[in-house]
N, C-alpha and C positions, 0 to 999 in steps of 0.2 A: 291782483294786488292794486291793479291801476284805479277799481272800483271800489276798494274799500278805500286806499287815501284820497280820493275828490270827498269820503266823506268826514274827513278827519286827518291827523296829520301823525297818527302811525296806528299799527297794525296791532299792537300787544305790548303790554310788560312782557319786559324779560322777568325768567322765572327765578333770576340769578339777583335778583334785587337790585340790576344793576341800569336802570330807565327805560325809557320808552323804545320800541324796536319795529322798524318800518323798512327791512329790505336793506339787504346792502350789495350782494353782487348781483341781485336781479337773474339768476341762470338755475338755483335751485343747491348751491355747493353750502352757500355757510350758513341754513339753517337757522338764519335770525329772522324767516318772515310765517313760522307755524301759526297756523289758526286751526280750529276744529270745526269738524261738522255737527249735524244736530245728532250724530251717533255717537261723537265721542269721537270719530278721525281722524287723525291729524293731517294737514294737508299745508304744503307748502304755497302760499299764497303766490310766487310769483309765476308760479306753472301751471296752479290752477284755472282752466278755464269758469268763468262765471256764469252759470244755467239759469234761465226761468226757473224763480220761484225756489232759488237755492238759499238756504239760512247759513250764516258763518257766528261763527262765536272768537271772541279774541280772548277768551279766558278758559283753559282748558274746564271742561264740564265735570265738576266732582263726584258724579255718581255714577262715571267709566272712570275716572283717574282714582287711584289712589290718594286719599288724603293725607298727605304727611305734613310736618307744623310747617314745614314753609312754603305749603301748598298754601296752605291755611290762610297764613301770613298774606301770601300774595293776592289771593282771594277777596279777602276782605278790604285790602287798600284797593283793588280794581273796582268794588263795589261802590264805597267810599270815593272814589276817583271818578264814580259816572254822574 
């Protein structure tokens, strides 16, 4: 987590529509710092260790998720937003 916010100043939209989400109890309990891998994984960014030559994504990957409209939704404002 420490390495993804020195490059930015959070982690992910929430998929709740409800802003930007970068970590809050830092121990892995409340689920607000998900990021994926290039598999589609989901991985809790603040327990994650960071590897050589690892790729993270902060917008789940629509073709392992399911696309529902406010997948969709969120999708397109994260694209829009980059």
């Amino acid at each position: 987590m420490v390495a993804m916010l020195s490059q930015g100043h959070k982690l992910r939209q929430s998929e709740f529509g409800d802003g930007a989400r970068a970590g809050f109890c830092l121990m892995g309990a409340c689920q607000d710092c998900w990021v994926w891998d290039e598999t589609g994984q989901r991985l809790r960014a603040c327990t994650t260790m960071v590897l050589d030559g690892m790729t993270l994504r902060t917008a789940p990957p629509g073709q392992y998720w399911p696309v529902t409209p406010d997948l969709q939704l969120h999708l397109a404002a994260t694209e829009a937003g980059s």
